[in-house]
Structure formats: structure tokens, C-alpha cells
C-alpha positions, 0 to 999 in steps of 0.5 A: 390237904391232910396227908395219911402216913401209910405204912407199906409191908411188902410181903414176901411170897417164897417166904410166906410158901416156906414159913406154910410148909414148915408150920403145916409139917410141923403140925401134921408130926405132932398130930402124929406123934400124939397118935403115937402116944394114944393109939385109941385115938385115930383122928389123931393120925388121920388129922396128922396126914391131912397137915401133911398133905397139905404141907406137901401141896404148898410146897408143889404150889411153891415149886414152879421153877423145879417141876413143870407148872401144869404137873405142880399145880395138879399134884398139888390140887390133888393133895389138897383134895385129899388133905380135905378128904383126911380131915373130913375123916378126921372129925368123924372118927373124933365124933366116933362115926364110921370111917370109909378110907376108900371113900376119902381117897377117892375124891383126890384120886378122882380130881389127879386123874382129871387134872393129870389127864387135861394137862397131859393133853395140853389144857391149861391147869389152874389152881382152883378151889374144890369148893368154887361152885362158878366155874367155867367148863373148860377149868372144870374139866382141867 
């Protein structure tokens, strides 16, 4: 019987958290730097913040030993939220369409208030996507 030679990579999970953080937050400061060198541009900026925030979720999520697990994983879903938010933000500045700051603040702040207020009382928090449409009532409340 012929035998199939498999490579085996195992990835590194802490890495693969660092090499995330560092390449998002390098990103999110360009963006921002090249705002800075062309202030009629606020995509730019808003684009440069959502990197940011989603560097700052990654490394909440890469942080369960440091921070209690139920308060890393609902800070961080509420940054990713909000990173969506500024990159929605974002393309419609770049399509020269109105921007409503509250109305993309709104979303994370809903979703933290939700989050922070299940996990305080005791429910479990997990990390899910804010687009999963499947979920069950209890994770939906959480």
C-alpha cells in the first residue's frame, strides 16, 4: 500500500496572536500617518482607528492569563465591533457619503453594555462573530 509523506506544521497559537497584533497596529499607524500627511481625506483616519481596534481586540483575546477570561473576551468582541463600525465608516467617507460618529459608536457600545452586563452577572461570555445569524438565546444575551 503506497504511503503519502505529509508534511506536519504546527502552528503556534501566541505567535500567530503577536505577529496579528503587530501587523494590524502597524497598519492602523500608517493609515493614520497618511491622514496626517492629507487632512482632506478622513477615511484615512477612520480606516487607521478600525486597524487599531482591531489590534487592541486581538490582543484582549490573546490575554486570558493577564485579564479575567469573561472581561477579555467582552472588551474584546466590543472593540471588533467597533473596528467594523470605523471601517464601515470608512468606505462611506471614501465614497464621500455622510458620516454619523454616533451611529458607529453605537453598535460597540450596545454589544459592551450586553456583554459587560451578562458576564458580570455570572453568564458565560463567548467569543462570537457579530454577523453569525444561528445563535443560541443564551449566547445572544451574553
Amino acid at each position: 500500500m503506497p504511503t503519502v509523506v505529509t508534511s506536519h506544521f504546527f502552528i503556534d497559537l501566541p505567535t500567530l496572536f503577536a505577529v496579528t497584533v503587530f501587523v494590524s497596529a502597524t497598519g492602523g499607524l500608517l493609515l493614520l500617518f497618511a491622514w496626517m500627511q492629507n487632512r482632506g481625506t478622513p477615511a484615512l483616519a477612520l480606516w487607521g482607528i478600525g486597524y487599531l481596534f482591531g489590534a487592541a481586540a486581538a490582543a484582549f483575546l490573546a490575554s486570558p492569563g493577564f485579564i479575567p477570561n469573561s472581561w477579555s473576551v467582552c472588551t474584546a468582541n466590543a472593540l471588533i465591533c467597533g473596528a467594523y463600525g470605523m471601517m464601515w465608516g470608512g468606505a462611506r467617507s471614501f465614497e464621500g457619503r455622510r458620516v454619523d460618529i454616533a451611529l458607529l459608536a453605537t453598535g460597540a457600545a450596545r454589544k459592551a453594555s450586553i456583554r459587560f452586563r451578562a458576564a458580570s452577572s455570572g453568564w458565560p461570555c463567548f467569543p462570537l462573530l457579530s454577523g453569525a445569524t444561528a445563535q443560541p438565546p443564551r449566547a445572544i444575551a451574553c
